[in-house]
Predicted model as a PDB file, atoms N, CA, C, CB and O in Angstrom, pLDDT in the B-factor column:
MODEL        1                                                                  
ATOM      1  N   UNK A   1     -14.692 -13.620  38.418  1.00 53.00           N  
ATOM      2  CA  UNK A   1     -15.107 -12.346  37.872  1.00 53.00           C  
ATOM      3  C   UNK A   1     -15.519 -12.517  36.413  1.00 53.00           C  
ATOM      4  CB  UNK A   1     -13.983 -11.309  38.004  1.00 53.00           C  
ATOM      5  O   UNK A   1     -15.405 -13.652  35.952  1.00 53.00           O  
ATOM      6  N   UNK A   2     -16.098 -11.304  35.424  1.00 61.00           N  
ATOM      7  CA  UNK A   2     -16.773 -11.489  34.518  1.00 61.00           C  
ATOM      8  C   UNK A   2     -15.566 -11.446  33.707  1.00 61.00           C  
ATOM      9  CB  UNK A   2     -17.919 -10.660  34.329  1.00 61.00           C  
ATOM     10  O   UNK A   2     -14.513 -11.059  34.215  1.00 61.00           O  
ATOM     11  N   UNK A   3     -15.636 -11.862  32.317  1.00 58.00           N  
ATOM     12  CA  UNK A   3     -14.231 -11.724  31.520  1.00 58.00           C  
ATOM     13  C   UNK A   3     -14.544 -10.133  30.753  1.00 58.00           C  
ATOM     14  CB  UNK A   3     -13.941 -13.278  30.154  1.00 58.00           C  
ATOM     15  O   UNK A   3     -15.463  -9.319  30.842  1.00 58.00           O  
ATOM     16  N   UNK A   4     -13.310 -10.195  30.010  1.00 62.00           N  
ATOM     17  CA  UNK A   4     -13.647  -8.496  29.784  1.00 62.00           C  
ATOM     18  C   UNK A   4     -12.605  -8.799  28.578  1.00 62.00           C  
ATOM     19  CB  UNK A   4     -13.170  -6.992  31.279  1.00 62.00           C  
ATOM     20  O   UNK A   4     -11.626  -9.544  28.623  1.00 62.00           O  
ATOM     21  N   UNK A   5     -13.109  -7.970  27.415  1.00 64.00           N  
ATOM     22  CA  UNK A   5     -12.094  -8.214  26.361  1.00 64.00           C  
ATOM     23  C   UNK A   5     -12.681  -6.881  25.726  1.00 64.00           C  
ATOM     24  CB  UNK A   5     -12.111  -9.810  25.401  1.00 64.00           C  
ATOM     25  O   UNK A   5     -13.784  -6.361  25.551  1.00 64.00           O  
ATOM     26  N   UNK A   6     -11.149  -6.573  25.439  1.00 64.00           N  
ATOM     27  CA  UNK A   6     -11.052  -5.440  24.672  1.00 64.00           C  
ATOM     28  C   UNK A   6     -10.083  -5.341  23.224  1.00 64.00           C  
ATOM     29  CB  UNK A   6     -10.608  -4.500  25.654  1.00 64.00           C  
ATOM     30  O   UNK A   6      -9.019  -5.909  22.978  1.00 64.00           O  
ATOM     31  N   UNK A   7     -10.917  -4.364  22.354  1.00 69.00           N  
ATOM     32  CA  UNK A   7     -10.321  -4.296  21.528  1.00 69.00           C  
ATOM     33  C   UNK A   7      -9.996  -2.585  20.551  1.00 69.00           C  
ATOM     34  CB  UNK A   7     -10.941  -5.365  21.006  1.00 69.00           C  
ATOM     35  O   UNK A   7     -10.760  -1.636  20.378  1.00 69.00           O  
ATOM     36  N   UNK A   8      -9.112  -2.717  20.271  1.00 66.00           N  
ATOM     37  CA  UNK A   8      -8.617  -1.445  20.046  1.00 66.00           C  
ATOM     38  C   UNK A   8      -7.464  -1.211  19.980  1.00 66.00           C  
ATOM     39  CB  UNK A   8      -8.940  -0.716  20.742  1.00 66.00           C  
ATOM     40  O   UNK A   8      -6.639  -2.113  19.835  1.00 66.00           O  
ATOM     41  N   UNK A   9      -7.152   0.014  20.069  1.00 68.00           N  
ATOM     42  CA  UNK A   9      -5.940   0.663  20.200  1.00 68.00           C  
ATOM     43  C   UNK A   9      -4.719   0.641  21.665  1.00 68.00           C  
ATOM     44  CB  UNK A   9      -6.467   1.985  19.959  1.00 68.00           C  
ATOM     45  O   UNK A   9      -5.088   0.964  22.794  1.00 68.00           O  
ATOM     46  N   UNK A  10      -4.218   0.488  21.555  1.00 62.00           N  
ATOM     47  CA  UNK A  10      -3.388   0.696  22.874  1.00 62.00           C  
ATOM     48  C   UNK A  10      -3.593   1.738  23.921  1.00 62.00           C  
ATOM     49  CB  UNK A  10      -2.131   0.914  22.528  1.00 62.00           C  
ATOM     50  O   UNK A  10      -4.037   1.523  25.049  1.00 62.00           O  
ATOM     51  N   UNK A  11      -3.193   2.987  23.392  1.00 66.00           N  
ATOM     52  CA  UNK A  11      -3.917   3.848  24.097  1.00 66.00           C  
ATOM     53  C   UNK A  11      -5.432   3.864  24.694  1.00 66.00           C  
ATOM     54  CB  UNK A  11      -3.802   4.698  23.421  1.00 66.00           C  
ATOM     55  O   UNK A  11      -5.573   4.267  25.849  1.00 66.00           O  
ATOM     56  N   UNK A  12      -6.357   3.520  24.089  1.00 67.00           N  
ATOM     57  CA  UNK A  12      -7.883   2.740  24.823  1.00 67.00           C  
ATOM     58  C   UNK A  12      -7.662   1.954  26.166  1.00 67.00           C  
ATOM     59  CB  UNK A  12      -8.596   1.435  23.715  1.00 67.00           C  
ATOM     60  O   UNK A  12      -8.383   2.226  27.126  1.00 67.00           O  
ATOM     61  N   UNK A  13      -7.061   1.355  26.228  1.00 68.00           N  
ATOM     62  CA  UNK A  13      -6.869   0.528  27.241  1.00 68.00           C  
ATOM     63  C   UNK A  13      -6.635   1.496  29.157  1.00 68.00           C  
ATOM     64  CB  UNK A  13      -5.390  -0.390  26.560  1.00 68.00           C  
ATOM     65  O   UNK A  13      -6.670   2.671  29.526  1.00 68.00           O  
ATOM     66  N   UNK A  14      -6.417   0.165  29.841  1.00 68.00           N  
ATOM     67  CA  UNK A  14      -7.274   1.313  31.201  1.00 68.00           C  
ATOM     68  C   UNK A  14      -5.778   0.485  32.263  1.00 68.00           C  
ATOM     69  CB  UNK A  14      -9.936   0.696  31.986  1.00 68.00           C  
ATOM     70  O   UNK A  14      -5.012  -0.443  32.005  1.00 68.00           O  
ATOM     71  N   UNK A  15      -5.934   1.411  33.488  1.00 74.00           N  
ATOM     72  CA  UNK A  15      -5.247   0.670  34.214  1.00 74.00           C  
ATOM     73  C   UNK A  15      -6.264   0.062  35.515  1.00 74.00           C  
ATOM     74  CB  UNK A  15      -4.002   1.528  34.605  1.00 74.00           C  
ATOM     75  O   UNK A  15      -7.250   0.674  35.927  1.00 74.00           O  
ATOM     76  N   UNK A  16      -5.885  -1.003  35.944  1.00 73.00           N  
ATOM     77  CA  UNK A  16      -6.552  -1.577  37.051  1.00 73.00           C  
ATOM     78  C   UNK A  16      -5.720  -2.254  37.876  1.00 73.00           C  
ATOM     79  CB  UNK A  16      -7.542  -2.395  36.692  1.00 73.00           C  
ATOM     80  O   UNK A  16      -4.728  -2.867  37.481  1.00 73.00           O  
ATOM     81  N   UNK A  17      -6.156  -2.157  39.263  1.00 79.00           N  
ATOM     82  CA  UNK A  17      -5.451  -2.266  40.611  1.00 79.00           C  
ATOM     83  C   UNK A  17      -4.974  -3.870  40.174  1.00 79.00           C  
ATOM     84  CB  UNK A  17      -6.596  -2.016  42.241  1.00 79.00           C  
ATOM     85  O   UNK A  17      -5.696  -4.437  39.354  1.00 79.00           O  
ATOM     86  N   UNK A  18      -3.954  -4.496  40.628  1.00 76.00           N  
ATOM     87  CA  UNK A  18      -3.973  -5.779  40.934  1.00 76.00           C  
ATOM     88  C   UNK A  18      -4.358  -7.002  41.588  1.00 76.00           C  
ATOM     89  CB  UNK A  18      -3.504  -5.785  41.029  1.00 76.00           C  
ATOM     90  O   UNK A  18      -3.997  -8.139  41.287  1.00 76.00           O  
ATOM     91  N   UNK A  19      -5.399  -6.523  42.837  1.00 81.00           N  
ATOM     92  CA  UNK A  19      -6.136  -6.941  42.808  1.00 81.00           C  
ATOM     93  C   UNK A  19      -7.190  -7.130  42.345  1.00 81.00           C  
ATOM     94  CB  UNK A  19      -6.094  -6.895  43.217  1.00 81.00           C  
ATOM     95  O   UNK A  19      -7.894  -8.057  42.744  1.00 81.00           O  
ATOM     96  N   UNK A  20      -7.423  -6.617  41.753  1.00 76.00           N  
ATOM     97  CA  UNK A  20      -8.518  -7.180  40.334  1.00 76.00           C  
ATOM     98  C   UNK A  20      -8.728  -7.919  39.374  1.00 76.00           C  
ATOM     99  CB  UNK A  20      -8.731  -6.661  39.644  1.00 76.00           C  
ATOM    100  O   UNK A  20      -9.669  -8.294  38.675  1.00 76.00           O  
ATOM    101  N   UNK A  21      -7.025  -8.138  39.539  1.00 75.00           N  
ATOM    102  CA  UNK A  21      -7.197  -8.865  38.517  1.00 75.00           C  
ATOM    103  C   UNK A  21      -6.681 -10.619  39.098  1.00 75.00           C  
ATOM    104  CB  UNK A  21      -6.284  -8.082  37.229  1.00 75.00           C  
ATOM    105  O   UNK A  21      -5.623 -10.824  39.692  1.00 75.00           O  
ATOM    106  N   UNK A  22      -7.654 -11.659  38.768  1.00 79.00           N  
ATOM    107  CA  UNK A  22      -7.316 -12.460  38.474  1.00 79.00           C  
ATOM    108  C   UNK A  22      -6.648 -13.536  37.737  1.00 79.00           C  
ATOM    109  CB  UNK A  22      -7.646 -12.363  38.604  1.00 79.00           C  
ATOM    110  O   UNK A  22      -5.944 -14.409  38.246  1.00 79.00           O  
ATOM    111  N   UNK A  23      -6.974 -13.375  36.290  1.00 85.00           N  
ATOM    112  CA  UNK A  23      -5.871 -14.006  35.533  1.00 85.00           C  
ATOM    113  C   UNK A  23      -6.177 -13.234  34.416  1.00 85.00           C  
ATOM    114  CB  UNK A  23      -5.830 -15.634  35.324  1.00 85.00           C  
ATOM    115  O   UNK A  23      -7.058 -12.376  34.473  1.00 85.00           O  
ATOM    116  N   UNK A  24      -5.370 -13.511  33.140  1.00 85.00           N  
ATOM    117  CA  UNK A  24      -5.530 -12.238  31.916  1.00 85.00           C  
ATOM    118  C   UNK A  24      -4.673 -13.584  31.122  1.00 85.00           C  
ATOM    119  CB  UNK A  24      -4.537 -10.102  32.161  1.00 85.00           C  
ATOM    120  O   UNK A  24      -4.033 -14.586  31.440  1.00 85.00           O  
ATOM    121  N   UNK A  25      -5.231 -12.709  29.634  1.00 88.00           N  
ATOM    122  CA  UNK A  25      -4.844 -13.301  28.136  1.00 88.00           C  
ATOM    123  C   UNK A  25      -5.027 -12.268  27.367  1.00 88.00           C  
ATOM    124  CB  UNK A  25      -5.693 -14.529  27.532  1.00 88.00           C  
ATOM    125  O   UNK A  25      -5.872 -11.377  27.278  1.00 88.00           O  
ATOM    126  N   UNK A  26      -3.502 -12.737  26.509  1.00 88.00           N  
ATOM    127  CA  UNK A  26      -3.924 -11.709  25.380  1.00 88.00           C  
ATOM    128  C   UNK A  26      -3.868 -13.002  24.133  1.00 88.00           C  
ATOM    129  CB  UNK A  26      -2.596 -10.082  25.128  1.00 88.00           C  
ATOM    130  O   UNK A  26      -3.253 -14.062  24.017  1.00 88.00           O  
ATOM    131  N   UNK A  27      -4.881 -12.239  23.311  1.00 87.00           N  
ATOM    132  CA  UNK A  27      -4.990 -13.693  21.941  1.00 87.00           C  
ATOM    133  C   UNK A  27      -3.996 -12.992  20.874  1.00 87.00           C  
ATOM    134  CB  UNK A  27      -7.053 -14.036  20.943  1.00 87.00           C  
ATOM    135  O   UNK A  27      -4.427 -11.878  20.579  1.00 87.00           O  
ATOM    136  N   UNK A  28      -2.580 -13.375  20.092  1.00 91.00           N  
ATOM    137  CA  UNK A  28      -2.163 -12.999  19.036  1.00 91.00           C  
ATOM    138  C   UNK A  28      -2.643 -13.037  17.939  1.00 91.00           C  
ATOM    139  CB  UNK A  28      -1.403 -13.327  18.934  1.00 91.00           C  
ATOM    140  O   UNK A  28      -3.350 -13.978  17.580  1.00 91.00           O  
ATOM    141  N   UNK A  29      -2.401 -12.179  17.297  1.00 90.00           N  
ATOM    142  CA  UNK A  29      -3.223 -12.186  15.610  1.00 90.00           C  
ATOM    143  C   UNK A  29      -2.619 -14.011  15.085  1.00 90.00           C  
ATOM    144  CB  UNK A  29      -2.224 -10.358  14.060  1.00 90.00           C  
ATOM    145  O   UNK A  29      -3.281 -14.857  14.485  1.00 90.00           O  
ATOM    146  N   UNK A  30      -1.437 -14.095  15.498  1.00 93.00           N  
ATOM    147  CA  UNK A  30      -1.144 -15.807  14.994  1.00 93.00           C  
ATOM    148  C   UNK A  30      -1.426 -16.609  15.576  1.00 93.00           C  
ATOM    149  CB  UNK A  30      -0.010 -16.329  14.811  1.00 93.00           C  
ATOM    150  O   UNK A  30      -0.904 -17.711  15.410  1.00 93.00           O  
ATOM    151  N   UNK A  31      -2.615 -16.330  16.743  1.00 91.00           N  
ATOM    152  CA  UNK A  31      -2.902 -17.502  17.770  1.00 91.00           C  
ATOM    153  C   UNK A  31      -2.402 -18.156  18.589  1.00 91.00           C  
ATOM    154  CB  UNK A  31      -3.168 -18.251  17.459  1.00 91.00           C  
ATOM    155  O   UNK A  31      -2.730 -19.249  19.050  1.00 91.00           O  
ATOM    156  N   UNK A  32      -1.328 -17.303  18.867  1.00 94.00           N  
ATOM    157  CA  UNK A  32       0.023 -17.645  20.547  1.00 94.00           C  
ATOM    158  C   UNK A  32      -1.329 -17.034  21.473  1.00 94.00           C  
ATOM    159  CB  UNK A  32       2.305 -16.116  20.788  1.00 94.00           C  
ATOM    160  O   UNK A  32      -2.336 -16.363  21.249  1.00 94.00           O  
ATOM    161  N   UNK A  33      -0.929 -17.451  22.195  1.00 94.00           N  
ATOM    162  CA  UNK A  33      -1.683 -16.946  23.499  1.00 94.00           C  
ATOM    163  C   UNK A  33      -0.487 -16.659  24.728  1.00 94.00           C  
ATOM    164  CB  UNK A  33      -2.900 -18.262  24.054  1.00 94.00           C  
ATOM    165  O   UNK A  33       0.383 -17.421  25.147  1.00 94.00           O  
ATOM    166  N   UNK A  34      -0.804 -15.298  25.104  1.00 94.00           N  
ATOM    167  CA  UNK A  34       0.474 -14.890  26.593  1.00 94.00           C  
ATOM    168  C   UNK A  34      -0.637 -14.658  27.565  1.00 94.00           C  
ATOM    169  CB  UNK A  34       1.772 -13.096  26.477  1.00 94.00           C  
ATOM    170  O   UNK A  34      -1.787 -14.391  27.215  1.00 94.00           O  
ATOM    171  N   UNK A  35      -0.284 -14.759  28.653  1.00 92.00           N  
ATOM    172  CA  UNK A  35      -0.120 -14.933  29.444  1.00 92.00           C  
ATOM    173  C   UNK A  35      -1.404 -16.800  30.427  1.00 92.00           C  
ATOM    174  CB  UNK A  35      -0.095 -13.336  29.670  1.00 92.00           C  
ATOM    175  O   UNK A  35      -0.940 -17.851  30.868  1.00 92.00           O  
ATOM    176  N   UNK A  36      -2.841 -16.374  30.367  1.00 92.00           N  
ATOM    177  CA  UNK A  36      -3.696 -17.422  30.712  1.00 92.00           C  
ATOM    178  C   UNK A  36      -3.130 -18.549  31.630  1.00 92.00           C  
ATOM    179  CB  UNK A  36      -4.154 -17.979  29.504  1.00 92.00           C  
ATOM    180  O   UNK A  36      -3.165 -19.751  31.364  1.00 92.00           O  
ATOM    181  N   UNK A  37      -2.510 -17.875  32.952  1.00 91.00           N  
ATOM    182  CA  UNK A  37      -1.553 -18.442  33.711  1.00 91.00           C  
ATOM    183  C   UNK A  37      -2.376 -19.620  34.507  1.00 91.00           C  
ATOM    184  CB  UNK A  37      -0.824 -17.319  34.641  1.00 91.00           C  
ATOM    185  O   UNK A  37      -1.800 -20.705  34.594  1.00 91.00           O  
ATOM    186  N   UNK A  38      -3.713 -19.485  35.110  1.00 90.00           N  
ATOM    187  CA  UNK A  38      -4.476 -20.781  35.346  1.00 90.00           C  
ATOM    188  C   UNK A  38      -4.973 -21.931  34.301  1.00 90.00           C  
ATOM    189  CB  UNK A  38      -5.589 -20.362  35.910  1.00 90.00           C  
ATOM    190  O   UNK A  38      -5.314 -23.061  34.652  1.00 90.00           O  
ATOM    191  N   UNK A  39      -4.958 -21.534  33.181  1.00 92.00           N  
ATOM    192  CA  UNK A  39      -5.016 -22.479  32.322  1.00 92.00           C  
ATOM    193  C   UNK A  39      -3.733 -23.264  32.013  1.00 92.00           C  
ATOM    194  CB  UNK A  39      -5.518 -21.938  31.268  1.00 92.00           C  
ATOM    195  O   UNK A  39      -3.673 -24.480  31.832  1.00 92.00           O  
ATOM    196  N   UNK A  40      -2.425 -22.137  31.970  1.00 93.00           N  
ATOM    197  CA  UNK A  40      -1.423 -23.793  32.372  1.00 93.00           C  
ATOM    198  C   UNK A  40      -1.019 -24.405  33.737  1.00 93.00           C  
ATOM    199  CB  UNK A  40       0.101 -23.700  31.830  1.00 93.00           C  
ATOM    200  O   UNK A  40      -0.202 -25.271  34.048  1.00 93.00           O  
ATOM    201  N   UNK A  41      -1.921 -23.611  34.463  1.00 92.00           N  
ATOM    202  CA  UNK A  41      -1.376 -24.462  36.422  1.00 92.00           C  
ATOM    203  C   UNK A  41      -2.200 -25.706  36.057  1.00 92.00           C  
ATOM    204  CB  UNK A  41      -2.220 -23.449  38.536  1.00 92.00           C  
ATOM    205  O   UNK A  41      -1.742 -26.811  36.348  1.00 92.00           O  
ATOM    206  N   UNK A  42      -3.528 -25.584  35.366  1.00 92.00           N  
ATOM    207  CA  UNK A  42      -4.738 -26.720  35.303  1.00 92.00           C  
ATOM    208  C   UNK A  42      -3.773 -27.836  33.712  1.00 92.00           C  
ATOM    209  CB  UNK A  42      -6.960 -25.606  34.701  1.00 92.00           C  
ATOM    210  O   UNK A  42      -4.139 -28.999  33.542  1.00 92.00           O  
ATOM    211  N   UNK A  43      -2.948 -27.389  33.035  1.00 93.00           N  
ATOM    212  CA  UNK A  43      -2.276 -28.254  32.423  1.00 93.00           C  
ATOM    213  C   UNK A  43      -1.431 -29.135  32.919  1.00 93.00           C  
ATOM    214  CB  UNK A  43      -1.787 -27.773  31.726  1.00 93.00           C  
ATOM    215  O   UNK A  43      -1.277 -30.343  32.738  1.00 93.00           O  
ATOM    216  N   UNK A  44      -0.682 -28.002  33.857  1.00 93.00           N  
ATOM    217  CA  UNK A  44       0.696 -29.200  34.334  1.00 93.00           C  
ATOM    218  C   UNK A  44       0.149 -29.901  35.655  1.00 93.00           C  
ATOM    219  CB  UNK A  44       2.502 -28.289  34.834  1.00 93.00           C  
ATOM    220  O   UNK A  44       0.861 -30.839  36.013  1.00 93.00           O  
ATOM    221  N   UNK A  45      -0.971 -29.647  36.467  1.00 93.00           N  
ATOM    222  CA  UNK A  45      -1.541 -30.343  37.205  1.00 93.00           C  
ATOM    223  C   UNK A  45      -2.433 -31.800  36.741  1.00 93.00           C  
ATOM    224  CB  UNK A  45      -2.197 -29.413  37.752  1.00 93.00           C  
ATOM    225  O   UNK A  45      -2.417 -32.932  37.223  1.00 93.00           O  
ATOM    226  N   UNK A  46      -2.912 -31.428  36.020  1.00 94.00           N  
ATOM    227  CA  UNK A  46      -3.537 -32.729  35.071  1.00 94.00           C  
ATOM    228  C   UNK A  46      -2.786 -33.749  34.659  1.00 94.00           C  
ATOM    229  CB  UNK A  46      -4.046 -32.350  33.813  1.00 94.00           C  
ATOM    230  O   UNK A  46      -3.111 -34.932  34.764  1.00 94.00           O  
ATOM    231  N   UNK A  47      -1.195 -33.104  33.916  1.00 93.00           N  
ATOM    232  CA  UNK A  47      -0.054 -33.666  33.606  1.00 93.00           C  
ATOM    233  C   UNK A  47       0.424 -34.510  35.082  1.00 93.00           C  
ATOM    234  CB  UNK A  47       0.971 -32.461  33.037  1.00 93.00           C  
ATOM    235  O   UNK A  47       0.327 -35.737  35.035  1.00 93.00           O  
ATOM    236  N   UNK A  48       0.862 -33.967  36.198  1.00 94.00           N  
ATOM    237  CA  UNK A  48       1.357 -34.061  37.355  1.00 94.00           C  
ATOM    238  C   UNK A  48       0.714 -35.259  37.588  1.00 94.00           C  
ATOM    239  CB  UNK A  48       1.191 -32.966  38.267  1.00 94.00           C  
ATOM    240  O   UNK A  48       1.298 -36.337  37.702  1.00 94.00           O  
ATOM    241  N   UNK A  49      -0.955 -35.022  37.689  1.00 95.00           N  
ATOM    242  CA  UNK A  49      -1.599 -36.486  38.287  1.00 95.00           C  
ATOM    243  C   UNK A  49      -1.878 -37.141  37.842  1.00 95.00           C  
ATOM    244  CB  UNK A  49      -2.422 -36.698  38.860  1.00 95.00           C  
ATOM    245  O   UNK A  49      -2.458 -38.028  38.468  1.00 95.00           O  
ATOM    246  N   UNK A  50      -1.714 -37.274  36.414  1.00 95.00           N  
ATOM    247  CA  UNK A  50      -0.971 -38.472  35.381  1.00 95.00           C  
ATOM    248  C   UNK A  50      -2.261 -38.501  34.305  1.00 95.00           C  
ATOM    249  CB  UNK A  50      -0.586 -40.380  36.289  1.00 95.00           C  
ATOM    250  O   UNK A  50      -2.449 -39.573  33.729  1.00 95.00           O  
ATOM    251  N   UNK A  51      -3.124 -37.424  34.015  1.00 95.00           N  
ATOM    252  CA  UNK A  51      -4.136 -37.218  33.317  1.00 95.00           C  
ATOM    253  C   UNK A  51      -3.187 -37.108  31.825  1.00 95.00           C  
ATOM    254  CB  UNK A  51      -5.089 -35.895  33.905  1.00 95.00           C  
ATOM    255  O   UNK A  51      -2.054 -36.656  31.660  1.00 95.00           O  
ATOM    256  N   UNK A  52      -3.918 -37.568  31.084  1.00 93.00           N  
ATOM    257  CA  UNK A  52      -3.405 -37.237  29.299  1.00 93.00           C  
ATOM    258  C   UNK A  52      -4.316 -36.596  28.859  1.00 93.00           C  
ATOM    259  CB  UNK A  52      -3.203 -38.474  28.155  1.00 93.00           C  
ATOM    260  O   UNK A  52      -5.449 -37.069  28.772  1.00 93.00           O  
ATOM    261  N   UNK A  53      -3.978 -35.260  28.452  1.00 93.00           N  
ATOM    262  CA  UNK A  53      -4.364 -34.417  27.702  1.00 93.00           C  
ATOM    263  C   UNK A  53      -5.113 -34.933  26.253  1.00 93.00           C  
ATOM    264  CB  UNK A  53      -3.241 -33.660  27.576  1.00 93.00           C  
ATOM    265  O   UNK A  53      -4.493 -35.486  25.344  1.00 93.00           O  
ATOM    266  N   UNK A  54      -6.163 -34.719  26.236  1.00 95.00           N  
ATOM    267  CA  UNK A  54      -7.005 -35.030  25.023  1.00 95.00           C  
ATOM    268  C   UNK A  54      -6.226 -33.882  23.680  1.00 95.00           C  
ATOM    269  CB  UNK A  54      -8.960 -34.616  25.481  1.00 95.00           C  
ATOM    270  O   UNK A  54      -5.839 -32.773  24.046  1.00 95.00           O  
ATOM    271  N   UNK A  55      -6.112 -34.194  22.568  1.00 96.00           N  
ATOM    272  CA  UNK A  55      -5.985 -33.634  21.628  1.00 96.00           C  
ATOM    273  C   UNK A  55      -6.478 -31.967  21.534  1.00 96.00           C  
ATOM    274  CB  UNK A  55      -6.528 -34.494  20.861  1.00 96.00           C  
ATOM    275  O   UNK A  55      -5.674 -31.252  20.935  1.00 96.00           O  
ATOM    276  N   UNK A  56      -7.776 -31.256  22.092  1.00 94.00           N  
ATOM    277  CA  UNK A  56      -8.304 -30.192  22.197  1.00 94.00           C  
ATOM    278  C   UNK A  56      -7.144 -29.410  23.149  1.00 94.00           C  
ATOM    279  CB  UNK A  56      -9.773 -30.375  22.701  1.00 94.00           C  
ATOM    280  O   UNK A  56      -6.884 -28.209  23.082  1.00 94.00           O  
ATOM    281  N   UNK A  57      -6.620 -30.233  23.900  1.00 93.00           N  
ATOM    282  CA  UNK A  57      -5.759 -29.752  25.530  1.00 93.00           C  
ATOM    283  C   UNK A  57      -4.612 -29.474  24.721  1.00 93.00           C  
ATOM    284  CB  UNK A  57      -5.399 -31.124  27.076  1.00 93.00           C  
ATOM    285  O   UNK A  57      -4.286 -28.288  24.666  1.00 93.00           O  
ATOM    286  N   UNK A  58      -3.779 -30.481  23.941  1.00 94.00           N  
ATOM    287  CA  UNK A  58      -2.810 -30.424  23.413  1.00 94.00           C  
ATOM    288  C   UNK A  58      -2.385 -29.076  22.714  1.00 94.00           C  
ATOM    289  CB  UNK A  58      -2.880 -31.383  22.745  1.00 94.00           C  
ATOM    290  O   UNK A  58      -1.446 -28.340  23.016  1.00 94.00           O  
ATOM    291  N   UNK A  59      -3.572 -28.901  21.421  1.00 95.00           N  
ATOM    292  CA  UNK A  59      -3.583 -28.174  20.779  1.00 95.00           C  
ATOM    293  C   UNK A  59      -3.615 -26.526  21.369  1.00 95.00           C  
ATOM    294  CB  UNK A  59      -4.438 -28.667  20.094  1.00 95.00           C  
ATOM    295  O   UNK A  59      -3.072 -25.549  20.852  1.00 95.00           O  
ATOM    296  N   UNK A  60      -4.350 -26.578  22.484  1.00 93.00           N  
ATOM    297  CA  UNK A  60      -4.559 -25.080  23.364  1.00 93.00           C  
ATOM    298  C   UNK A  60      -3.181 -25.084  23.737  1.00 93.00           C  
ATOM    299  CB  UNK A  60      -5.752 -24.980  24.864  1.00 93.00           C  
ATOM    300  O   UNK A  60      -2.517 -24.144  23.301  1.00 93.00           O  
ATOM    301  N   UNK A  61      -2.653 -25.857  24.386  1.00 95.00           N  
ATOM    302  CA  UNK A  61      -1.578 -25.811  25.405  1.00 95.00           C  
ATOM    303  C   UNK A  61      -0.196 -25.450  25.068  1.00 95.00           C  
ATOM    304  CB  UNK A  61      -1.491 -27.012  25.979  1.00 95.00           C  
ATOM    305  O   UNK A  61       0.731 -25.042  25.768  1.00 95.00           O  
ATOM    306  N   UNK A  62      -0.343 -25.827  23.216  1.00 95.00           N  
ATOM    307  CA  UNK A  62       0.623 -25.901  21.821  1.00 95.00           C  
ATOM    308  C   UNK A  62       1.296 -23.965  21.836  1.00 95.00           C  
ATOM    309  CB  UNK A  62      -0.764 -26.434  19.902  1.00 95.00           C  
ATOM    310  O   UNK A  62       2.405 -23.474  21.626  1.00 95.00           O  
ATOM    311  N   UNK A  63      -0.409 -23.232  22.290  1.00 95.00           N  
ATOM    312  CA  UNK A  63      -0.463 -21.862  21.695  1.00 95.00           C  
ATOM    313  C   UNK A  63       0.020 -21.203  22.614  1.00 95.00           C  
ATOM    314  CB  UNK A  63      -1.718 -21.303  21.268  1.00 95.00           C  
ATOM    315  O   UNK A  63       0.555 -20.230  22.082  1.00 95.00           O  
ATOM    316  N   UNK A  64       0.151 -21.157  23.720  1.00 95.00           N  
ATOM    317  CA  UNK A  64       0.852 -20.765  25.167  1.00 95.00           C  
ATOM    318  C   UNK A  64       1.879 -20.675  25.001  1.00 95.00           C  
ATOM    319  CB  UNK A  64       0.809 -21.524  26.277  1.00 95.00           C  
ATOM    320  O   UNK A  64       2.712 -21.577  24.911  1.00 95.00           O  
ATOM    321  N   UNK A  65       2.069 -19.112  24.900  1.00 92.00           N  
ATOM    322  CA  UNK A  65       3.509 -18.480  24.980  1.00 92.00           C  
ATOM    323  C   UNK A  65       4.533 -18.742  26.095  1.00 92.00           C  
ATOM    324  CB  UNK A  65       3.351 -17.091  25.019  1.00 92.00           C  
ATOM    325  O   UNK A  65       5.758 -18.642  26.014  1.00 92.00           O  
ATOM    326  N   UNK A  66       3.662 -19.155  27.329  1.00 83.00           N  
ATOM    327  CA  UNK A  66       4.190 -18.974  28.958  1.00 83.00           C  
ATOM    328  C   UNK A  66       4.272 -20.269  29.599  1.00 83.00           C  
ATOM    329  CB  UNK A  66       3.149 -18.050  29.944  1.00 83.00           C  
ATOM    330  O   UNK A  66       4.735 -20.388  30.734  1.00 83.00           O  
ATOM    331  N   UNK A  67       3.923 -21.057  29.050  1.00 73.00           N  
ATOM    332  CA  UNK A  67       3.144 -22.460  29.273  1.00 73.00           C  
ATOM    333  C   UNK A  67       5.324 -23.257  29.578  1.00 73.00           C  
ATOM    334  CB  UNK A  67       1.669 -23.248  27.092  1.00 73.00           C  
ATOM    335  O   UNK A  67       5.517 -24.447  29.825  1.00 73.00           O  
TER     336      UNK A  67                                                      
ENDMDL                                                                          
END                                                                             
C-alpha cells in the first residue's frame, strides 16, 4: 500500500480498520522509531541467516524502540 504520513495534532488523526493496515511507524522528535515491525522481522532474519548488517542497518536498527 501507499505510505501515508501525517502530521499534526492528535486530534487530526483518523481511525482505520485493521485490516488496512499493514505495518506503521511513528518517527520521534529524538529519532527512536516505534513501532516499523517488518523492518525488524527483515533485521533479525538477515541476522538469523548469518547476514551482517552494514553500518546504515546498524544505525536504523540502533533507533527501534520495538526492535
Amino acid at each position: 500500500n501507499e505510505p501515508y504520513s501525517h502530521e499534526g495534532e492528535l486530534a487530526d488523526l483518523y481511525d482505520v480498520p485493521g485490516s488496512a493496515v499493514e505495518d506503521w511507524q511513528i518517527l520521534h522528535s529524538d529519532g527512536r522509531v516505534s513501532g516499523s515491525y517488518s523492518t525488524i522481522a527483515s533485521f533479525r532474519y538477515l541476522e538469523r541467516t548469518g547476514v551482517r548488517l552494514n553500518r546504515t542497518m546498524r544505525n536504523q536498527k540502533a533507533r527501534l524502540i520495538d526492535a
